[in-house]
C-alpha positions as CSV (number, residue, x, y, z in Angstrom):
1,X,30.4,32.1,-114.2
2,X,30.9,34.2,-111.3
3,X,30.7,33.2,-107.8
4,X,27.4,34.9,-106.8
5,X,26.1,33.3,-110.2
6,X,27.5,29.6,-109.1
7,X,26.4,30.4,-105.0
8,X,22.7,30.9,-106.5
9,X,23.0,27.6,-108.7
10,X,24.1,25.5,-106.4
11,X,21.8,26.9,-103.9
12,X,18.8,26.3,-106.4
13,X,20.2,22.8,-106.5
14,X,20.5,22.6,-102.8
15,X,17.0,23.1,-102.1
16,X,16.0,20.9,-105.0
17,X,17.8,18.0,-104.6
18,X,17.5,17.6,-100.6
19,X,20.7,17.6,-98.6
20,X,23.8,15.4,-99.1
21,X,26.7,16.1,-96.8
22,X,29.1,15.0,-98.9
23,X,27.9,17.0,-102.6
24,X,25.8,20.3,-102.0
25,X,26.3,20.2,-98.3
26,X,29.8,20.6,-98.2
27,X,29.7,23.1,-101.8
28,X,26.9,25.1,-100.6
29,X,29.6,25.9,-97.0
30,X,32.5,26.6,-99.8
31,X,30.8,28.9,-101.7
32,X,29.2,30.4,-99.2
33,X,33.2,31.1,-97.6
34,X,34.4,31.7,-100.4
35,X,32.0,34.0,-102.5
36,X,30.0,36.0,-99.8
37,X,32.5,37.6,-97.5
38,X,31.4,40.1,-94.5
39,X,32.2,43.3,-96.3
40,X,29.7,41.9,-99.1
41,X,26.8,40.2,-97.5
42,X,24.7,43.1,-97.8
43,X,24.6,42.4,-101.8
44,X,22.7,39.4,-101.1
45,X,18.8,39.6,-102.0
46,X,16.9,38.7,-99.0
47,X,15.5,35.3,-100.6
48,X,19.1,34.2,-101.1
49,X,19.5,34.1,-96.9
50,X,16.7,32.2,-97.0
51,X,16.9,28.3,-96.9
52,X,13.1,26.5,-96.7
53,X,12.2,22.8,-96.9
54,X,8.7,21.8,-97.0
55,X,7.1,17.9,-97.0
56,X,10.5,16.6,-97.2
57,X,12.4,13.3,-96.0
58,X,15.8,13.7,-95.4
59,X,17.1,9.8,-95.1
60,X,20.7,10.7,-93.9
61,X,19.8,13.6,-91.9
62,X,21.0,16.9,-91.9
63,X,24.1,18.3,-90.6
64,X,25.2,21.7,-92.4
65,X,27.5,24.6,-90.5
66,X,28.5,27.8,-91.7
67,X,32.0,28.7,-91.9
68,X,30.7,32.6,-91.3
69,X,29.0,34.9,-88.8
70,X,25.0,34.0,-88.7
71,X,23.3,35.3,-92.3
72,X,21.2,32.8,-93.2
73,X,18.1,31.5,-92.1
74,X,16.8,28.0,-92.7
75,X,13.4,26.4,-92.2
76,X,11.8,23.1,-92.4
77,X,8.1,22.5,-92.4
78,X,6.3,18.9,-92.2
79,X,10.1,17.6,-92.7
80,X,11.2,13.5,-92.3
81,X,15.1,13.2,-90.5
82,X,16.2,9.7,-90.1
83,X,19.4,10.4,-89.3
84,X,21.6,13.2,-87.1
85,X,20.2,16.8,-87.4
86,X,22.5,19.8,-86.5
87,X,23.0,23.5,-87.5
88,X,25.5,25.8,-87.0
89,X,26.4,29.3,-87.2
90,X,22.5,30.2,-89.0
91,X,20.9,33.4,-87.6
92,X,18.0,31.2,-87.2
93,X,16.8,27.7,-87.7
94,X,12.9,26.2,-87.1
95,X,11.6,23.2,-87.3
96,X,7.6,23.0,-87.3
97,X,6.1,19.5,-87.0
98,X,8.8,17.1,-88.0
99,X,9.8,13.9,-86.8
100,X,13.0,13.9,-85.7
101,X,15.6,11.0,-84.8
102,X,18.3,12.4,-83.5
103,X,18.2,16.2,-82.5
104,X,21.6,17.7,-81.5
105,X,22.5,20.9,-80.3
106,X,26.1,21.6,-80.3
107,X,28.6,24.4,-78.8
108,X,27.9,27.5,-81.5
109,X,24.0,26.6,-82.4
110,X,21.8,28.9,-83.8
111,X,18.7,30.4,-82.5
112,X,16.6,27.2,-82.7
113,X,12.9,27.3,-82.4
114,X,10.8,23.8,-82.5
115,X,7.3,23.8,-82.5
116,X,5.3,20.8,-82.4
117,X,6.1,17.1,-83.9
118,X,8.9,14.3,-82.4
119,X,12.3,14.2,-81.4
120,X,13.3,10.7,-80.3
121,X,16.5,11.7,-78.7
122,X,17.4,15.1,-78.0
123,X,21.5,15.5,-77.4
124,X,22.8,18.8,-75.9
125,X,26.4,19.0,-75.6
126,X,27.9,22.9,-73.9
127,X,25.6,25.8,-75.2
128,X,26.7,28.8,-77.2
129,X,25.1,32.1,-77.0
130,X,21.8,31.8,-78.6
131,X,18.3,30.8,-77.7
132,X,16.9,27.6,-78.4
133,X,12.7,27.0,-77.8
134,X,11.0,24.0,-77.6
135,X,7.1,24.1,-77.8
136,X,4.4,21.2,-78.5
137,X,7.4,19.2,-78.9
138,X,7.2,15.2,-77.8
139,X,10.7,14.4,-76.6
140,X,11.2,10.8,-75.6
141,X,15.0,10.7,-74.7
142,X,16.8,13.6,-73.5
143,X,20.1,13.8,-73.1
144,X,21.7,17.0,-71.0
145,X,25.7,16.9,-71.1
146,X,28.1,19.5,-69.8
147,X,26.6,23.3,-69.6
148,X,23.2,23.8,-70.8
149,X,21.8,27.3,-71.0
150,X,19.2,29.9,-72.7
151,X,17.0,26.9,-73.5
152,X,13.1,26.7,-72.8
153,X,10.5,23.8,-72.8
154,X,6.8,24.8,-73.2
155,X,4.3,22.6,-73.3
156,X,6.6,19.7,-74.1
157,X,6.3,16.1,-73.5
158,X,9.4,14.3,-72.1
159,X,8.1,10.7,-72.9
160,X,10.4,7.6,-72.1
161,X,13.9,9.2,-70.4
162,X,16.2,11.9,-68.9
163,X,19.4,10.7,-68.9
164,X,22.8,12.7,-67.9
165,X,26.1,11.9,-70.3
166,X,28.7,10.2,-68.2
167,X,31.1,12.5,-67.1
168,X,33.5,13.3,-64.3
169,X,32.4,17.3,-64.6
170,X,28.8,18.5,-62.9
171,X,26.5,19.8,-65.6
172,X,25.9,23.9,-65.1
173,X,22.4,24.6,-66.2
174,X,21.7,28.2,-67.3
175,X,18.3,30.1,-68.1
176,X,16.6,27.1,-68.1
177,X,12.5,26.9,-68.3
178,X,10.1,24.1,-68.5
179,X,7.0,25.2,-68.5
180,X,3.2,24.0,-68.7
181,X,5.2,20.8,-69.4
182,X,4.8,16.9,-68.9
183,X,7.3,14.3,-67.2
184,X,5.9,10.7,-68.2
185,X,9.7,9.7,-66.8
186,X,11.7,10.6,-63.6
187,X,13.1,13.8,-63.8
188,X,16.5,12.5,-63.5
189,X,19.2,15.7,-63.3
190,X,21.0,14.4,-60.4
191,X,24.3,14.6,-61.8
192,X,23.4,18.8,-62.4
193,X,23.8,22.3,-60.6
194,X,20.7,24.5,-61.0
195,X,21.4,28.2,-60.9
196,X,18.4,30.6,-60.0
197,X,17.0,31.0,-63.6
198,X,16.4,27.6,-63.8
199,X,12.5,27.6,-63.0
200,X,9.6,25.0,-63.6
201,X,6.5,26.4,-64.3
202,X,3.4,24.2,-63.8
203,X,5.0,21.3,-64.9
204,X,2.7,17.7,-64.2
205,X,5.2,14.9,-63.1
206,X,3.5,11.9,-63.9
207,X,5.8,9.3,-62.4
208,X,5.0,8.2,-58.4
209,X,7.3,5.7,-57.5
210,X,9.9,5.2,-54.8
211,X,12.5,5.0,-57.1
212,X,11.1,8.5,-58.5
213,X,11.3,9.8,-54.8
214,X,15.2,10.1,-55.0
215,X,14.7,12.5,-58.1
216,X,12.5,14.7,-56.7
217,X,14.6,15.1,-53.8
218,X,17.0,16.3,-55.5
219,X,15.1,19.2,-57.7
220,X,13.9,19.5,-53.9
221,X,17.2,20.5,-52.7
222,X,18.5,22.3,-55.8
223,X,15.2,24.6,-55.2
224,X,16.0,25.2,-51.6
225,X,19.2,25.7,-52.0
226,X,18.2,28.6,-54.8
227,X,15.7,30.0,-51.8
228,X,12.9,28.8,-54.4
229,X,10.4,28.0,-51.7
230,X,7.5,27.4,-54.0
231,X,9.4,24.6,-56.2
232,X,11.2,23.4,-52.9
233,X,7.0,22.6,-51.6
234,X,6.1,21.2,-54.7
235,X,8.9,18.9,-55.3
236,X,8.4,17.8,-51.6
237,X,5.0,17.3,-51.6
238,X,5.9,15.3,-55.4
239,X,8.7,13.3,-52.9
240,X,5.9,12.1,-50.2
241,X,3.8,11.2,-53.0
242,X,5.8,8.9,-54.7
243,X,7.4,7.3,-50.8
244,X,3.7,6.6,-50.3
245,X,2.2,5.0,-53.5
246,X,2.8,1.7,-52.9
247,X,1.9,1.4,-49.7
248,X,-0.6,-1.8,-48.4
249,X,-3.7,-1.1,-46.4
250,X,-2.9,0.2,-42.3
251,X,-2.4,2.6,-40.8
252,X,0.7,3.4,-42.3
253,X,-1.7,3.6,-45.7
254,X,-4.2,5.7,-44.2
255,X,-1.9,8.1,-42.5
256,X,-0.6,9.0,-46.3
257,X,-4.4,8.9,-47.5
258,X,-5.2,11.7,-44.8
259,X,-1.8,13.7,-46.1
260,X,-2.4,13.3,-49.9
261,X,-6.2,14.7,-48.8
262,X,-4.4,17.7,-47.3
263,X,-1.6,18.1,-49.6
264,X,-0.5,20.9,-52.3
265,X,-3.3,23.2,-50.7
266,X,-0.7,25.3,-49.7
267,X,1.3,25.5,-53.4
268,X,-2.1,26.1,-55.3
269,X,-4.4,29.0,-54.5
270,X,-7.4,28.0,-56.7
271,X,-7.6,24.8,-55.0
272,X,-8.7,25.8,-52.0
273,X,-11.1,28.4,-53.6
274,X,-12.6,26.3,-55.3
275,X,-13.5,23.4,-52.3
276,X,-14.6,26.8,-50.4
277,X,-17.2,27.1,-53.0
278,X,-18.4,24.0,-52.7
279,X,-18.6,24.4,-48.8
280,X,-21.0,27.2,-49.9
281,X,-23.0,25.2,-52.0
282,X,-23.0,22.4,-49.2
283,X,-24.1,25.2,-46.2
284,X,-26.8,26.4,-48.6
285,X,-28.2,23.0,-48.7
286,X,-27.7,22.3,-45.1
287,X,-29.6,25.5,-43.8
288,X,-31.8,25.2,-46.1
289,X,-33.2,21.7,-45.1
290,X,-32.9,23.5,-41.5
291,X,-35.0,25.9,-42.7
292,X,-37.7,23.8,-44.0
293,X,-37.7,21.2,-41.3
294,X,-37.9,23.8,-38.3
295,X,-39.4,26.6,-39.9
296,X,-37.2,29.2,-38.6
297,X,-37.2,27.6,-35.0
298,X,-33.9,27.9,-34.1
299,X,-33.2,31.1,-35.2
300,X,-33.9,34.6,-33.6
301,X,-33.8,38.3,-34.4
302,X,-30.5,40.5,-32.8
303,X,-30.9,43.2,-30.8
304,X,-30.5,46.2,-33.5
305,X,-32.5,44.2,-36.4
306,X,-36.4,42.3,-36.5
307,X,-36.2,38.5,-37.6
308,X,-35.3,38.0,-41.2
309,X,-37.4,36.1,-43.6
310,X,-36.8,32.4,-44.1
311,X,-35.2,33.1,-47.6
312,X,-32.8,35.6,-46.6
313,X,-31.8,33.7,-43.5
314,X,-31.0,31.2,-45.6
315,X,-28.3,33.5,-47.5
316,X,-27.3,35.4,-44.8
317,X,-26.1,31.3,-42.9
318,X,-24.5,30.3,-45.8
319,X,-22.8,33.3,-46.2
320,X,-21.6,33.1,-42.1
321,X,-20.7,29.5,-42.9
322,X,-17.7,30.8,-45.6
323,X,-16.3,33.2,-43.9
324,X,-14.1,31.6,-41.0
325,X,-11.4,34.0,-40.1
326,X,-13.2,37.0,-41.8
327,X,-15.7,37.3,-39.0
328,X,-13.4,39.0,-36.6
329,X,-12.9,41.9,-39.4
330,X,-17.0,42.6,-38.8
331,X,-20.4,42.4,-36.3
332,X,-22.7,39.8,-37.9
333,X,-25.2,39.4,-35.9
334,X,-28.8,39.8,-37.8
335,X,-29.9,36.0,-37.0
336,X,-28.9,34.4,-33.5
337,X,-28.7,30.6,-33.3
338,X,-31.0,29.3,-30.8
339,X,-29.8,25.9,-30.4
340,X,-26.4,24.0,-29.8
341,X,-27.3,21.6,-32.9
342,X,-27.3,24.7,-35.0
343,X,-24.3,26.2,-33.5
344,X,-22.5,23.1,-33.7
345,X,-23.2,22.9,-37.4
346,X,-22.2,27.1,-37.7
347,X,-18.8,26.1,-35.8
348,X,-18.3,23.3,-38.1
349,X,-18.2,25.2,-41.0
350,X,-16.5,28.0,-39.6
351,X,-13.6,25.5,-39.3
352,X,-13.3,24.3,-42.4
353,X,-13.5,28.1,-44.1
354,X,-10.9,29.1,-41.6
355,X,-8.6,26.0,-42.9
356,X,-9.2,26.7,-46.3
357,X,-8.7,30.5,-46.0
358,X,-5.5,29.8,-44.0
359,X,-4.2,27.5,-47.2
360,X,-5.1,30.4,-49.3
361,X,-3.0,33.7,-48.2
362,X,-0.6,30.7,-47.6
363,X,-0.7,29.8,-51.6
364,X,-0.7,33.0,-52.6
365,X,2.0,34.0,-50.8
366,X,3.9,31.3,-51.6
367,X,3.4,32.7,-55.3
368,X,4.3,35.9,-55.1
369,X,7.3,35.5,-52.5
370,X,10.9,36.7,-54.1
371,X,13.3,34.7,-53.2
């Protein structure tokens, strides 16, 4: 039998049987060495680079590396690991809702994609050179030791801990993203350096504590000192939160109330937008009771235009009561306010637009500022 003939044999056998290190594991790598070299790896058919493992339970895990350059690709789909799980040296490797125990990515990993299911620790130890994705993934330990890089987090769930390797060395991290993700534990990476590719992208960070306060401190000053000043407000504003949860009613208490009220307008544009449109919906109400109560009483005509109708005075206050800041770009002066009640009301509102337009161009520049 030759050694293509036994490679495919075993390989059949392989995927049959389920991995054991120690048996097909180990004889699958030999052969592999020792009957596919470089200068013949293009006799391969393209089903033989193909590993795929549906429905299966792997009670020991599944630890397999390559003793070549990165052929073959492997896949598991709706897999069981109770054990360790690591691949090496594979041009690609994906996992698509499994429950993993323990997750490991090692120093010469493959280009890992895992979407959706459980890892119940995740252990990085110093990247290699490919990518690795996590997405719809619910992590509950993580583990990041030494360098970590070319590695993103979208729409993961980091569930019970965070936790750095002891180590005398600070742990680099690299091209870096969590994105749309969730922190239900402190983002602890205190014992880390951040370079500028390390972002956060609409993350929620569900812990408020004062303990939690020292960890956002830190992602505070790793942003600032990576001129992030977006991440640098939020992570603040995330600091002030969690100094201030557990405070007892005083002053001290309401103080915070009045700055959690006012808080994170300036990081998110649509919030503001969005109160500014119910400020609308609140004028409209207000000058429309006006309206009806005085019947047009306190309102006049201008000089260069006759007395509106009741309906569209009506739209033409509301619409004065949301501009704030925007009237000194025009002349609005179709309906003149007769009395200081009205007035005052007119000011009010005028106020709270100009506050709310202020906290957006502040937002959105925020956004858009390059660093």
């Amino acid at each position: 039998m030759s050694d293509y003939q036994e490679f495919k044999r075993v390989r059949a056998e392989f995927l049959r049987l389920g991995f054991e290190y120690d048996t097909f594991g180990s004889r699958f790598a030999e052969l592999v060495q020792r009957a596919l070299p470089l200068w013949n790896i293009e006799s391969l058919e393209e089903d033989d680079l193909n590993l795929e493992f549906e429905g299966r339970h792997f009670e020991h895990g599944f630890t397999l590396s390559l003793p070549l350059r990165p052929f073959f690709h492997v896949a598991f789909k709706n897999c069981t690991f109770d054990g360790h799980v690591e691949v090496n040296n594979f041009s690609s490797a994906k996992f698509e809702n499994c429950e993993i125990d323990s997750f490991y990515i090692g120093t010469s990993y493959s280009n890992i994609v895992v979407v959706g299911g459980t890892i119940r620790i995740l252990d990085t130890q110093e990247s290699g050179g490919a990518h690795c994705i996590f997405q719809n993934v619910k992590i509950e330990k993580f583990y990041p030791s030494r360098n970590l890089n070319k590695i993103a987090f979208k729409k993961c769930i980091f569930e019970d801990a965070i936790e750095m390797r002891p180590s005398s060395a600070v742990n680099q991290f690299t091209l870096v993203v969590f994105e749309k993700s969730i922190f239900r534990c402190s983002p602890n990476f205190l014992k880390s350096s951040f370079a500028k590719d390390v972002v956060f992208v609409r993350c929620t960070f569900e812990v408020l504590t004062e303990f939690a306060a020292v960890y956002y401190r830190d992602l505070k000053q790793k942003a600032v000192d990576n001129h992030d000043e977006f991440s640098s407000t939020h992570f603040a504003s995330l600091e002030m939160k969690s100094k201030h949860t557990d405070l007892e009613f005083g002053s001290e208490y309401f103080l915070s109330a009045g700055y959690k009220l006012l808080n994170d307008y300036g990081l998110d544009p649509f919030r503001p937008v969005w109160i500014l449109f119910w400020q609308g919906i609140a004028a409209f109400l207000v000058w429309g009771l006006a309206v009806a109560w005085t019947g047009s009483a306190f309102v006049s005509g201008s000089e260069r235009a006759p007395l509106l109708s009741e309906g569209w005075q009506l739209v033409y206050l509301t619409f004065l009561s949301v501009l704030g800041p925007l009237r000194l770009f025009g002349t609005f002066d179709l309906v003149k306010l007769e009395t200081f009640s009205s007035q005052v009301i007119l000011w009010f509102f005028t106020a709270m637009a100009s506050l709310l337009w202020f906290f957006i161009i502040l937002a959105v520049r925020r956004r858009f500022k390059v660093g």
